[in-house]
PASEBA-1860 file (N, C-alpha, C; in nm, 3 decimals):
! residues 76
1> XXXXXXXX> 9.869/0.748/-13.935/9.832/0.665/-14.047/9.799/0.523/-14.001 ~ 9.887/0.488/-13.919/9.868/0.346/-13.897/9.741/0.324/-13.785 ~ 9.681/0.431/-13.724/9.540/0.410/-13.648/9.440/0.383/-13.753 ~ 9.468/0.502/-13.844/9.350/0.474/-13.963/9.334/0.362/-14.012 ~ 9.445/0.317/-14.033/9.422/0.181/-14.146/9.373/0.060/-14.031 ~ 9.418/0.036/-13.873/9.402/-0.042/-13.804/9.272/-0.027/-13.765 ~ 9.197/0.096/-13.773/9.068/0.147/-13.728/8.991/0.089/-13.863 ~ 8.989/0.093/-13.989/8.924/0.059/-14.086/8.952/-0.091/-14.067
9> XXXXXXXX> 9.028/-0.125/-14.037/9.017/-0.267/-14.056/8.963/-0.343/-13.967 ~ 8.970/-0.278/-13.827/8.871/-0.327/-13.714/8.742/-0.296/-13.743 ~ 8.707/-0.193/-13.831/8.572/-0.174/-13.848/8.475/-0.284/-13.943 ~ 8.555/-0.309/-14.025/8.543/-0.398/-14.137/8.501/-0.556/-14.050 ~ 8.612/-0.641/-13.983/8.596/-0.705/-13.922/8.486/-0.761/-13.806 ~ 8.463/-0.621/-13.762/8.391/-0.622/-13.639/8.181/-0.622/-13.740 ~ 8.210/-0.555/-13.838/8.094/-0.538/-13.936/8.029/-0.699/-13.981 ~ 8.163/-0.771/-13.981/8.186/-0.909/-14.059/8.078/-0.993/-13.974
17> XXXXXXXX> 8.174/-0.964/-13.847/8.158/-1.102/-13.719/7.974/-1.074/-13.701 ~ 7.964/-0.975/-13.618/7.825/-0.906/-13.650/7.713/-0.950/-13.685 ~ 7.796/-0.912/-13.867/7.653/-0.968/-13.964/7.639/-1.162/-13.966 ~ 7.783/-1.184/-13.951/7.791/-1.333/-13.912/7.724/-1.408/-13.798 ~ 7.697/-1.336/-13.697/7.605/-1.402/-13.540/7.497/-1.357/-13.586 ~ 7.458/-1.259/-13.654/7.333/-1.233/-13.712/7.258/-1.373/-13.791 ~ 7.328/-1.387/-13.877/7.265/-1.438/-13.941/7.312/-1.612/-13.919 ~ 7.337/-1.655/-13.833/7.368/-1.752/-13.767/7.269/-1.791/-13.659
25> XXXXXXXX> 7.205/-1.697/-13.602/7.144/-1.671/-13.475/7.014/-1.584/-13.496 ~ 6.960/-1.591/-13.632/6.840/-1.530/-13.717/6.806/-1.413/-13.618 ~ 6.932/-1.314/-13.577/6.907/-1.195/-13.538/6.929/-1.092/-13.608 ~ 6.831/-0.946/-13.602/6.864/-0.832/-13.704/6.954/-0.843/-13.729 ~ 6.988/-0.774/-13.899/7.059/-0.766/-13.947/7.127/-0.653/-13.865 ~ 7.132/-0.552/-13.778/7.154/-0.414/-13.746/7.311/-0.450/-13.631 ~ 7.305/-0.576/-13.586/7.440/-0.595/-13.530/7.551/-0.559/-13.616 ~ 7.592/-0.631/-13.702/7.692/-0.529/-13.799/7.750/-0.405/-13.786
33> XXXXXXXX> 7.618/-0.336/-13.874/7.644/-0.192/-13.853/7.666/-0.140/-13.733 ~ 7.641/-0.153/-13.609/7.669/-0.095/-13.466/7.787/-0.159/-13.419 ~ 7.814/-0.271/-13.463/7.930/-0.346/-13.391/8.095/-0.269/-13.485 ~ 8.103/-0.273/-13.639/8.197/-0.193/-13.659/8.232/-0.098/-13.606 ~ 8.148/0.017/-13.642/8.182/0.134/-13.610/8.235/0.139/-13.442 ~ 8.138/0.065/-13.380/8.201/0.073/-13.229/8.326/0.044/-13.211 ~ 8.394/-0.074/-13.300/8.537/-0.131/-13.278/8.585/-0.052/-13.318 ~ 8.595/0.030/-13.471/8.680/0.139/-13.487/8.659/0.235/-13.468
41> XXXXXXXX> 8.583/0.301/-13.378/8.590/0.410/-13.255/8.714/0.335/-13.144 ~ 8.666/0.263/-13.097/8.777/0.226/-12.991/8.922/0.248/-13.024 ~ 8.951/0.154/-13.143/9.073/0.126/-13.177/9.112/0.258/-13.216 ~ 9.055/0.344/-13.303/9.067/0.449/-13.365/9.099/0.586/-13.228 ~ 9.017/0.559/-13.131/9.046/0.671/-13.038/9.116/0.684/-12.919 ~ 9.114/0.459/-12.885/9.198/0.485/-12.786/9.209/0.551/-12.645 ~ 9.109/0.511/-12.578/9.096/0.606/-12.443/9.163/0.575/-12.324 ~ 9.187/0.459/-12.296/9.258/0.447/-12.223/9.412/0.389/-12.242
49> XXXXXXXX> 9.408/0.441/-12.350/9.620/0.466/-12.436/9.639/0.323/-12.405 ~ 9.579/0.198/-12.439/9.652/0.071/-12.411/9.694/-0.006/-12.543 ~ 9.631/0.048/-12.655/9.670/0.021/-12.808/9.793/0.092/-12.830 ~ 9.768/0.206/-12.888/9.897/0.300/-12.917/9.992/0.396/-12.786 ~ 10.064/0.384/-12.778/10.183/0.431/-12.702/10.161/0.570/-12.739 ~ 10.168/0.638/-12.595/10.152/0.795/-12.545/10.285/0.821/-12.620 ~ 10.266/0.991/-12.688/10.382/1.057/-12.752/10.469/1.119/-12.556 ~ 10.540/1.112/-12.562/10.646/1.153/-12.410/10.658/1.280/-12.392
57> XXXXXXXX> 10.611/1.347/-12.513/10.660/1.482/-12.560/10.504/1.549/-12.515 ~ 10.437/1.456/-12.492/10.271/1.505/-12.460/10.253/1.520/-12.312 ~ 10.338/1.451/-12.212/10.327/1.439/-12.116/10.411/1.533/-12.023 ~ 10.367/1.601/-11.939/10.498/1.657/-11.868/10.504/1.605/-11.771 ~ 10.641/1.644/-11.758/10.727/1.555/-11.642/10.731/1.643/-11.577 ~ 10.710/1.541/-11.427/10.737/1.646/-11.309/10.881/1.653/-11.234 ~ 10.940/1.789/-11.254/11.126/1.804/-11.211/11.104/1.719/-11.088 ~ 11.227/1.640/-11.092/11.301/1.616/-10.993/11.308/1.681/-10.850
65> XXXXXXXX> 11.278/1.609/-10.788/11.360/1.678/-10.643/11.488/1.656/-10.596 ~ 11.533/1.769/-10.583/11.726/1.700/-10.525/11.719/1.569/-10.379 ~ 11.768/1.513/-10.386/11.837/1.403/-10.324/11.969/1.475/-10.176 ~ 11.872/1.498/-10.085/11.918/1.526/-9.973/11.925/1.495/-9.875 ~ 12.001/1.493/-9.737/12.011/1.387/-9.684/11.902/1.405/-9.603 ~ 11.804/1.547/-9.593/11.657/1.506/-9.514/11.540/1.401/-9.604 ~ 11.571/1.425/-9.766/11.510/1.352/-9.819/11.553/1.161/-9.867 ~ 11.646/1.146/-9.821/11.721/1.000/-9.844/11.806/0.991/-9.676
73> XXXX> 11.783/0.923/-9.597/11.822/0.848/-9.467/11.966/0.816/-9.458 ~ 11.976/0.755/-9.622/12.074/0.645/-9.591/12.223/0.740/-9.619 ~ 12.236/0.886/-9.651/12.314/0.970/-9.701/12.392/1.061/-9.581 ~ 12.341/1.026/-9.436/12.368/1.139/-9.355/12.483/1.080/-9.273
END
């Protein structure tokens, strides 16, 4: 839930700024529309997991290796 709403609202924003350099900078109107949606794709999908925190339960863990004294020096 909380991607959605952070994704709509980056979209919204990003639509804003956009149409704002647009028309600040007497460039197409078409920044807007390409610039939202791009922000809330990002925010919304997240590719490189640096917004929302990986579920742990998604990840597997790799077992342990025992702790032996060929594998640790300081044990023998």
């Amino acid at each position: 839930m909380k991607r959605l709403v952070a994704a709509g609202l980056w979209f919204y924003a990003f639509w804003y700024l956009g149409s704002t350099i647009a028309g600040l900078l007497g460039l197409p109107d078409l920044i807007g529309p390409v610039l939202g949606p791009a922000a809330a794709i990002i925010v919304g999908v997240d590719p490189r997991g640096a917004i929302w925190a990986r579920d742990a339960a998604a990840i597997p863990a790799a077992p342990a290796a025992p702790v032996t004294a060929a594998t640790e020096p300081g044990l023998a």
